[in-house]
ZAKE-567248 format. One line per 2 residues: number of its first residue (from 1); their letters; for each residue z, y, x of N, C-alpha, C. Coordinates in nm, 4 decimals. Each point is the difference from the previous one (the first is absolute). Example, Ala and Ser with C-alpha at 12.3 -4.5 7.8 and 13.67 -1.06 7.14 Angstrom:
2
1) as) 0.7800:-0.5690:1.3190:0.0000:0.1190:-0.0890:0.0000:0.1200:0.0900 ~ -0.0720:0.1050:-0.0350:0.0060:0.1190:0.0820:0.0730:0.1090:-0.0770;
//
This chain:
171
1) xx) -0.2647:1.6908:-3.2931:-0.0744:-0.1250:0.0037:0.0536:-0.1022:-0.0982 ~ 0.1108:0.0422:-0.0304:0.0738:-0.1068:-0.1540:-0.0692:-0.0144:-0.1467;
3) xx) -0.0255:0.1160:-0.0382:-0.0185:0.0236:-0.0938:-0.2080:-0.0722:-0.0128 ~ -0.0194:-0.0949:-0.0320:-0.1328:-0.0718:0.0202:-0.0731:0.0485:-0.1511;
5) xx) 0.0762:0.0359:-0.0773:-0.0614:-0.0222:-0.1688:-0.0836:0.0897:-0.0332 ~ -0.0356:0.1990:0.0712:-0.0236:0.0624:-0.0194:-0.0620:0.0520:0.1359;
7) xx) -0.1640:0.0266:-0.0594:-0.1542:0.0374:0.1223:0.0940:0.1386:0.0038 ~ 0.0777:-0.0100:0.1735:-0.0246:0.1601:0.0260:-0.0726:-0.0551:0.1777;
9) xx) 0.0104:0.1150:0.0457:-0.0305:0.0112:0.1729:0.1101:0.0302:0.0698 ~ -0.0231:-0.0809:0.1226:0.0743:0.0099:0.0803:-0.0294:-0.0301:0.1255;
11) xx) 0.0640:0.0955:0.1109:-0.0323:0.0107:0.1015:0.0590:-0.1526:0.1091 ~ -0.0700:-0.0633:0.0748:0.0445:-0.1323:0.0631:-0.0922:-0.0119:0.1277;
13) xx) 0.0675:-0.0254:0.1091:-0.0359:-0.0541:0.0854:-0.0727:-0.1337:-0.0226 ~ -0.1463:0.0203:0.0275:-0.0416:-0.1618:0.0103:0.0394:-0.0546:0.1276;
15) xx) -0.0523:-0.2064:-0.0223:-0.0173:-0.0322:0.1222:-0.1024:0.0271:0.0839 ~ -0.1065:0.1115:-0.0261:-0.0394:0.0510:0.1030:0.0522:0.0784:0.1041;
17) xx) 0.1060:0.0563:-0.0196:0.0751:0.1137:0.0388:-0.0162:0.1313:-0.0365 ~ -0.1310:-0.0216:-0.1412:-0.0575:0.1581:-0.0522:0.1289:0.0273:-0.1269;
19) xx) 0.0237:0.1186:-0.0011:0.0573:0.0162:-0.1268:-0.0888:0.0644:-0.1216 ~ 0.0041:-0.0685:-0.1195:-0.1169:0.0343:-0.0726:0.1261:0.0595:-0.1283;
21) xx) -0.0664:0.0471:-0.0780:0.0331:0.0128:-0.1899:-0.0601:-0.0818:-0.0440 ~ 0.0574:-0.0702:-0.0560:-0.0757:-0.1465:-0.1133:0.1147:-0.0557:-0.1200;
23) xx) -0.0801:-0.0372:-0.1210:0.0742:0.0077:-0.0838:0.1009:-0.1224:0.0301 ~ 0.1091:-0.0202:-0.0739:0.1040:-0.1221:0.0641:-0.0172:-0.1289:-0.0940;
25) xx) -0.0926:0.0048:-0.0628:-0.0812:-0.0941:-0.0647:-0.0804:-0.1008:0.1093 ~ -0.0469:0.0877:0.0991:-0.0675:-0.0636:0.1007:0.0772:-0.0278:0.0826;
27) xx) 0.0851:0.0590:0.0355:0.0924:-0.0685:0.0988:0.0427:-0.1413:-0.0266 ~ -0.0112:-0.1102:0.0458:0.0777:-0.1176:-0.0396:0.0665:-0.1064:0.1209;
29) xx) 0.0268:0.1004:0.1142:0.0912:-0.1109:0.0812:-0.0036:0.1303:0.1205 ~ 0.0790:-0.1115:0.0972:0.0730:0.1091:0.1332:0.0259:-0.0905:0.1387;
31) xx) -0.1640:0.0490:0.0693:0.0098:-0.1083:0.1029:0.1150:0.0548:0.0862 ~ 0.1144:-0.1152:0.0493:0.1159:0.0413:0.0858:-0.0479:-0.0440:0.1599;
33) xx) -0.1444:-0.0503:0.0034:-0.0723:-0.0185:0.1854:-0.0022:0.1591:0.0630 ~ -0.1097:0.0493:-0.1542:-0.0620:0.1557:0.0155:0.0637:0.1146:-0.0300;
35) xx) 0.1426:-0.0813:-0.0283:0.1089:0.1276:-0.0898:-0.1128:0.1094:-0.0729 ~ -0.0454:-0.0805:-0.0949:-0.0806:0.1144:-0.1073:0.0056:-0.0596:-0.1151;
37) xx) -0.0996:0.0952:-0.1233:0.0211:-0.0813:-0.1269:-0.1789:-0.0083:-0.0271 ~ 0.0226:-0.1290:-0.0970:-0.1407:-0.0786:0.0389:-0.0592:0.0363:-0.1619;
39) xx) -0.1495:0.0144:-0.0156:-0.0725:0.0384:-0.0923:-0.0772:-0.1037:-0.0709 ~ -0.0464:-0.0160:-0.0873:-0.1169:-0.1020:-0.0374:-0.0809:-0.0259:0.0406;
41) xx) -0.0730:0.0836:0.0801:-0.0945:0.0384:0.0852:0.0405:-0.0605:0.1561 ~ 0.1010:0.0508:0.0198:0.0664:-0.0294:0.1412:0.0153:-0.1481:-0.0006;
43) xx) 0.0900:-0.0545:-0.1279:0.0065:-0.1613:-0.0081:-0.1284:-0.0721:0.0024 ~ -0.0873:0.0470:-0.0546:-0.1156:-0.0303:0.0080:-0.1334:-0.0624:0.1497;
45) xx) 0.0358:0.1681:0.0769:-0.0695:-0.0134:0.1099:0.0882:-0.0536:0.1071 ~ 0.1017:-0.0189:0.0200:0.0793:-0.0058:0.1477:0.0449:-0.2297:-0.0732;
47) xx) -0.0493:-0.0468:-0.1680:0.0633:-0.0971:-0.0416:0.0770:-0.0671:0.0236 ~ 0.1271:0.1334:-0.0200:0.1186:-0.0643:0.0349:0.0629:-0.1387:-0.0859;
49) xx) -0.0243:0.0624:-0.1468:0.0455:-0.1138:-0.1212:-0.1130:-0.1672:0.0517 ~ -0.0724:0.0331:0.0214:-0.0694:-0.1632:0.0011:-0.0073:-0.0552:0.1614;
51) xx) 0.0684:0.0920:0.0881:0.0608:-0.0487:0.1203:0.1444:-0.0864:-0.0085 ~ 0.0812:0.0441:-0.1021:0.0884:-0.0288:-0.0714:0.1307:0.0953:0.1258;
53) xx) -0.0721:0.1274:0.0348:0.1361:0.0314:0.1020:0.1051:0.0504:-0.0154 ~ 0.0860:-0.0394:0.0790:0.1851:-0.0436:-0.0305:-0.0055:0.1601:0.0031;
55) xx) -0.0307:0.0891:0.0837:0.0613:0.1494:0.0180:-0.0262:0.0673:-0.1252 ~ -0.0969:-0.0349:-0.1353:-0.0346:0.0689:-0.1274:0.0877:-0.0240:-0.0920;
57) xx) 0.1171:0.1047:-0.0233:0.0583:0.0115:-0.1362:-0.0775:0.0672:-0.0968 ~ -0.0064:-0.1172:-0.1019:-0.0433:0.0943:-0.1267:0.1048:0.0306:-0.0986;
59) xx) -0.0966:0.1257:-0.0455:0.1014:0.0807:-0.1018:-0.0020:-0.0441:-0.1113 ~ 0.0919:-0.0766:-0.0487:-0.0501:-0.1130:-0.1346:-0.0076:0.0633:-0.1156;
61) xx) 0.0707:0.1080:-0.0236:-0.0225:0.0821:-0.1506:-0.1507:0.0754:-0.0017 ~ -0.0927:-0.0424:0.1109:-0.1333:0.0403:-0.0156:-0.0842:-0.0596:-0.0928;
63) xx) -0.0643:-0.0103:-0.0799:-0.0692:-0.0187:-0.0965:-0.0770:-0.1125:0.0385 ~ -0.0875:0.0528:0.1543:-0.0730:-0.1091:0.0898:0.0044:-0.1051:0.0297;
65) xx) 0.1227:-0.0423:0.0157:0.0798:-0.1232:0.0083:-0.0106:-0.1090:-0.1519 ~ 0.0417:0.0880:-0.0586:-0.0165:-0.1098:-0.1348:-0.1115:-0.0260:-0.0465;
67) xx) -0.1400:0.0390:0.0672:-0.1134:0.0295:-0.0354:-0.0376:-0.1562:0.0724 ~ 0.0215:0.0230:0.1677:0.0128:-0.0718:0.0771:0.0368:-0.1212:-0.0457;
69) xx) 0.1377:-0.0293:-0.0324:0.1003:-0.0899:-0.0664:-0.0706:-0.1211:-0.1047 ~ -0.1254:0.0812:-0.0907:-0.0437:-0.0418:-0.0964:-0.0884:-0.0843:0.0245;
71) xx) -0.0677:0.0880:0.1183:-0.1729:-0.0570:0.0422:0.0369:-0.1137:0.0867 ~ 0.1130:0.0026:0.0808:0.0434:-0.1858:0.0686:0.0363:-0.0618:-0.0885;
73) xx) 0.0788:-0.0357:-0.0983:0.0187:-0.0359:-0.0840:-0.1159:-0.0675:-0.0608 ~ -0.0989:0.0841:-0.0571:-0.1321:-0.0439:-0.0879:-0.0584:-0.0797:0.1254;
75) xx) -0.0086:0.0503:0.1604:-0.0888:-0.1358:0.0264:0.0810:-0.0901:0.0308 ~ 0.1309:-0.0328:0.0090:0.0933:-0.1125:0.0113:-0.0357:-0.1149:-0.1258;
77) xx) 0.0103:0.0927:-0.1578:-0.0440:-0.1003:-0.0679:-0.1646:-0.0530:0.0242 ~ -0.0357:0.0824:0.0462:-0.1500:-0.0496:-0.0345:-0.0321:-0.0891:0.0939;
79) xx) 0.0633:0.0215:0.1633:-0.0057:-0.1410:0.0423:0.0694:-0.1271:-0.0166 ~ 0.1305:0.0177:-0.0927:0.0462:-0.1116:-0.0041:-0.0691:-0.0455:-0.1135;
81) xx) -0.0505:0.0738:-0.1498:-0.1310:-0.0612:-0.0482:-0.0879:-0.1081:-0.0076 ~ -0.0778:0.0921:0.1318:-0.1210:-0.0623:0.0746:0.0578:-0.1523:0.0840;
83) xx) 0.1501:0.0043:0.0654:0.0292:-0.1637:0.0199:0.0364:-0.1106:-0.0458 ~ 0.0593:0.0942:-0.1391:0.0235:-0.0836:-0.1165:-0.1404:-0.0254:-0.0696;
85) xx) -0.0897:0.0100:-0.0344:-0.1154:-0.0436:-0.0144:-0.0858:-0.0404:0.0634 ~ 0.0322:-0.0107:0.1235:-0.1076:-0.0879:0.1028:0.0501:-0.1290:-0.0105;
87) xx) 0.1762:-0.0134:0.0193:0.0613:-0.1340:-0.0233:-0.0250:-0.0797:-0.1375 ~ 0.0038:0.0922:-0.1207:-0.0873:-0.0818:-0.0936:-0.1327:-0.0667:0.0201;
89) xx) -0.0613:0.0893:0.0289:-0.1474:-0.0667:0.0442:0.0532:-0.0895:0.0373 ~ 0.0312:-0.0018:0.1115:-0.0018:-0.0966:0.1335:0.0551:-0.1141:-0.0865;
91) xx) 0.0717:-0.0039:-0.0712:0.0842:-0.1355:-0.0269:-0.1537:-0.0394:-0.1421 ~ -0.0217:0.0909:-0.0820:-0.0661:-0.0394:-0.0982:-0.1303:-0.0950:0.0502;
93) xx) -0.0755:0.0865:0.1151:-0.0532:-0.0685:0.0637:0.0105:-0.1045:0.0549 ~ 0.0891:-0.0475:0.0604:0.0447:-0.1382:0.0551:0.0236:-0.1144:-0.0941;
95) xx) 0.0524:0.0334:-0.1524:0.0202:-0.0840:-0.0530:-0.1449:-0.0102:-0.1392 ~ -0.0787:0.1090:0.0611:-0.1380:-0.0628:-0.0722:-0.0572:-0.0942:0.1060;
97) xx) -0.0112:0.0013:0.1002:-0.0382:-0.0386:0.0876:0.0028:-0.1675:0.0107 ~ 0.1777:-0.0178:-0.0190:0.0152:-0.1457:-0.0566:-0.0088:-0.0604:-0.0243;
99) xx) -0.0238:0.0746:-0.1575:-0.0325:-0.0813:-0.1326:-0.1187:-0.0153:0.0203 ~ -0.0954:0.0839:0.0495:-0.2091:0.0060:-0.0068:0.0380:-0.1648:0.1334;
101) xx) 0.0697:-0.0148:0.0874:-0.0159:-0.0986:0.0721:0.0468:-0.1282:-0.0583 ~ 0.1081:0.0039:-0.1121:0.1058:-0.1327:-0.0618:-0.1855:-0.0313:-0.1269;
103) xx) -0.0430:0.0906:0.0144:-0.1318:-0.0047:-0.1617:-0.0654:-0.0939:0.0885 ~ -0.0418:0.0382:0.1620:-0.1307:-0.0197:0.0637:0.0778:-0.1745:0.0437;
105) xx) 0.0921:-0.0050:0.0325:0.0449:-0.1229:0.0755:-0.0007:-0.1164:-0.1682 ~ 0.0190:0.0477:-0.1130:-0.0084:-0.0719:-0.1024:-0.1117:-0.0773:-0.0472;
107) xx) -0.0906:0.1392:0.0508:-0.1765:-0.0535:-0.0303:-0.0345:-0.1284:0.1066 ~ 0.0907:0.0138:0.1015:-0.0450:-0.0364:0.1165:-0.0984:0.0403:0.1008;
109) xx) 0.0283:0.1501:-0.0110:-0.1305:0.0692:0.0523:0.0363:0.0345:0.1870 ~ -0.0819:-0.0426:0.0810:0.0503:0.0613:0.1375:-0.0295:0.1542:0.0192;
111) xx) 0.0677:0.0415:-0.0448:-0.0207:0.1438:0.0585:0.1524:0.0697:0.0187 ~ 0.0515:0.0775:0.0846:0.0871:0.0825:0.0370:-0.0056:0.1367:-0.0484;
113) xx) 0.1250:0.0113:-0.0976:-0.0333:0.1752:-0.0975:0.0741:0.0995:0.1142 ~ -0.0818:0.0995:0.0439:0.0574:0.0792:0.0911:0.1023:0.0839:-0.0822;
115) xx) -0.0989:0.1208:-0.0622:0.0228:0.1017:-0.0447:-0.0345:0.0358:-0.1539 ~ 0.0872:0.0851:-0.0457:-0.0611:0.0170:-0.1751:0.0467:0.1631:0.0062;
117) xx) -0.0887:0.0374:-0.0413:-0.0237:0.1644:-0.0548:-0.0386:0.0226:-0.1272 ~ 0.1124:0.0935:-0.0593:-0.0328:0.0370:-0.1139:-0.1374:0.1580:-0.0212;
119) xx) -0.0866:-0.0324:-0.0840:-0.0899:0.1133:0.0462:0.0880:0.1488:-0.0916 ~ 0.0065:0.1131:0.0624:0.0403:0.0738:-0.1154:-0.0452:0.0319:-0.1444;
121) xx) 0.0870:0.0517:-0.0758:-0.0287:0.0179:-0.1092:-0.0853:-0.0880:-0.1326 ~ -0.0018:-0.1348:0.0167:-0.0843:-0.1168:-0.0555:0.0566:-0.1379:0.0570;
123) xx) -0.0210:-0.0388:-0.1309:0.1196:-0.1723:0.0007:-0.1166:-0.0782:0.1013 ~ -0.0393:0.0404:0.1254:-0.0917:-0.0932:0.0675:0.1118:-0.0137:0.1202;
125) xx) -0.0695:-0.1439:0.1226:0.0804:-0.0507:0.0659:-0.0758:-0.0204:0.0871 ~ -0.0191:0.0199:0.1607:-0.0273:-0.0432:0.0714:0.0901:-0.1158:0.0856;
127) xx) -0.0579:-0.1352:0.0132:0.0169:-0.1228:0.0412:-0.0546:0.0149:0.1168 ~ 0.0180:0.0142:0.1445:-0.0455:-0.0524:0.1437:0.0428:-0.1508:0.0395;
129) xx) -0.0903:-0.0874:0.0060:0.0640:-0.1069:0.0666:-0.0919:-0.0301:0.1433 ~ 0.0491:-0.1015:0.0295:-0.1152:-0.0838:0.1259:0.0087:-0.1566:-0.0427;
131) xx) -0.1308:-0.0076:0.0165:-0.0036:-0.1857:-0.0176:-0.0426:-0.1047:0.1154 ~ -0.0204:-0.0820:0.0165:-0.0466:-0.1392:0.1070:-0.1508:0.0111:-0.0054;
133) xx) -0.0504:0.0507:-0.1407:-0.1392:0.0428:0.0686:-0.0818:0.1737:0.0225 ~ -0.0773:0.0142:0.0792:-0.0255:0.0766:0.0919:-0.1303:0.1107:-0.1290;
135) xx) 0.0160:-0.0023:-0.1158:-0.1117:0.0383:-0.0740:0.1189:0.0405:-0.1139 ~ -0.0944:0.1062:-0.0612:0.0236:0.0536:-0.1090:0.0719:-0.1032:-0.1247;
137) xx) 0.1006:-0.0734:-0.0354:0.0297:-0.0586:-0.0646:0.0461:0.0011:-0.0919 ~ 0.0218:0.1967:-0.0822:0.1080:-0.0068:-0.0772:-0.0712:-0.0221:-0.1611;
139) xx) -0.0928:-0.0807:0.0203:-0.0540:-0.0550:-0.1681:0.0370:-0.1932:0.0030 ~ 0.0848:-0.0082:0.1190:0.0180:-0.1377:-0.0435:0.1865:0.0213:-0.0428;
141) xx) 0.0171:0.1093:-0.0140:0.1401:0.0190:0.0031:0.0399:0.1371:-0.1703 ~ -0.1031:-0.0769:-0.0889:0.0231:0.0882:-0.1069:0.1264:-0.0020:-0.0490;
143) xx) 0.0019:-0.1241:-0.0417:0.1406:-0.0695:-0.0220:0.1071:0.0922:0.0109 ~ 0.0516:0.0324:0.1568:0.1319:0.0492:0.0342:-0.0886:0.1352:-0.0510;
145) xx) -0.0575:0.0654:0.0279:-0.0501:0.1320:-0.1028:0.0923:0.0687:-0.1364 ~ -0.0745:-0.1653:-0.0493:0.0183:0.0307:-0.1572:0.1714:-0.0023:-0.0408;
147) xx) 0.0079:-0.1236:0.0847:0.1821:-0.0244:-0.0429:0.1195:0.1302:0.0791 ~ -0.0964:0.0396:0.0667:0.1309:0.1056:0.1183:-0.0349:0.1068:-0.0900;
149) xx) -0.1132:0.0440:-0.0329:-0.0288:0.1160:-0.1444:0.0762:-0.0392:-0.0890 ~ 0.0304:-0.0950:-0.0683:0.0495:-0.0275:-0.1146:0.1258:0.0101:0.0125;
151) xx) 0.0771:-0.0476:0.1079:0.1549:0.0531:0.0315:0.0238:0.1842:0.0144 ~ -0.1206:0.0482:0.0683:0.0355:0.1044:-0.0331:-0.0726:0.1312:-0.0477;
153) xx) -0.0311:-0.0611:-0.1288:-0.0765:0.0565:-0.1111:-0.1007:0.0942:0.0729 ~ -0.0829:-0.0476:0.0877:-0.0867:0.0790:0.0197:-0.1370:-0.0887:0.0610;
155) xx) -0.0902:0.1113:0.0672:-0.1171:-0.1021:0.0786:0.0059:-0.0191:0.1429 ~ 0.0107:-0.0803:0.0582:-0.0037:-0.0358:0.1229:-0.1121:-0.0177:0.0944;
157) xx) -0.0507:0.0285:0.0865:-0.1391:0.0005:0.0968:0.0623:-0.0424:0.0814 ~ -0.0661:-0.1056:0.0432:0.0307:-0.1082:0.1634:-0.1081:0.0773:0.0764;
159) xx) 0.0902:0.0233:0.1447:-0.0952:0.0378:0.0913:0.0491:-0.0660:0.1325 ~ -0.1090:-0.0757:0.0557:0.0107:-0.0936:0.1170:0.0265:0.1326:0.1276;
161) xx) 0.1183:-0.0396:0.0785:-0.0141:0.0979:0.0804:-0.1108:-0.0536:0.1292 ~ -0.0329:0.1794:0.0835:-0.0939:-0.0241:0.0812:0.0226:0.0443:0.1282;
163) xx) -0.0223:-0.0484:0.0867:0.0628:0.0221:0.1727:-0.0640:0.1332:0.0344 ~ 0.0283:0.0199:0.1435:-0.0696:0.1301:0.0480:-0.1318:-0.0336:0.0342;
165) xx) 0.0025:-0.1185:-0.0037:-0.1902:-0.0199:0.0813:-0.1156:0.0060:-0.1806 ~ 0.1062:-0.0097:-0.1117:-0.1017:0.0231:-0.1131:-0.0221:-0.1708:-0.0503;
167) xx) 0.0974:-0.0992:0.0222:-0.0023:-0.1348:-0.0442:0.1190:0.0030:-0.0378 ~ -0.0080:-0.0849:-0.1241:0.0822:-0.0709:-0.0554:0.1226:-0.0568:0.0760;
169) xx) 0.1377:0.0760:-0.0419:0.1087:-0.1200:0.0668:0.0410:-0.1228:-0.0673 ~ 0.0312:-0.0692:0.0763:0.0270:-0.1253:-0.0558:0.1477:-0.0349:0.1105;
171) x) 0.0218:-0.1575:-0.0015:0.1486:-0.0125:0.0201:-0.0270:-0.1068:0.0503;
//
């Protein structure tokens, strides 16, 4: 069972209690609950590895393992990634958010900037705000439009947000 580098067969008690011939390629651990030795197949169906159970030694010069090794790894980065780029958003967002409100409070405009979304792939901008009045208002509010586009080189669309009943919020 030492020798891991070279496909021969060998005879092993599984943790079923069957003794099979299987190459020792497949072999890759030795449950000490079932006093047997555990298969890919076996790890598989009985999931011992994603139970995380204490009684499974694995046989680390198995190939499987580093296979294993690789694929946590790849989604470790990929979720830390995915939180490192949500926190960008999140902050980029907040501090467009700001500025579209430091533009709107300059104009002297009453309206409250909720939210700003960038649309993919195209320098466009979605602007959500709410205003004091109860109607479609975002053509009296070109202004912060044009100037919150112009900070960030793109086009901006104001969109009045709308409640669940299908009206206009306001504040």
């Amino acid at each position: 069972m030492n020798d891991k580098s070279k496909n021969e067969f060998i005879e092993v008690k599984l943790l079923t209690g069957e003794t099979w011939i299987v190459s020792n390629k497949n072999v890759i651990g030795y449950c000490h609950k079932y006093n047997g030795y555990v298969t890919r197949n076996l790890l598989r169906s009985h999931k011992c590895y994603s139970k995380e159970c204490r009684h499974l030694e694995k046989i680390e010069d198995n190939p499987y393992w580093a296979v294993i090794d690789q694929i946590k790894a790849a989604e470790r980065r990929k979720r830390e990634t995915a939180r490192r780029l949500r926190q960008e958003k999140e902050k980029l967002q907040k501090e467009w958010a700001d500025t579209a409100q430091n533009i709107a409070n300059d104009y002297g405009y009453k309206v409250k900037v909720i939210e700003i979304r960038k649309v993919p792939k195209k320098k466009k901008y979605i602007l959500f705000y709410i205003s004091k009045i109860s109607d479609n208002d975002c053509y009296r509010y070109v202004n912060l439009a044009k100037d919150f586009g112009a900070s960030l080189n793109g086009k901006v669309e104001l969109r009045h947000i709308i409640d669940i009943k299908g009206n206009y919020a306001v504040y």
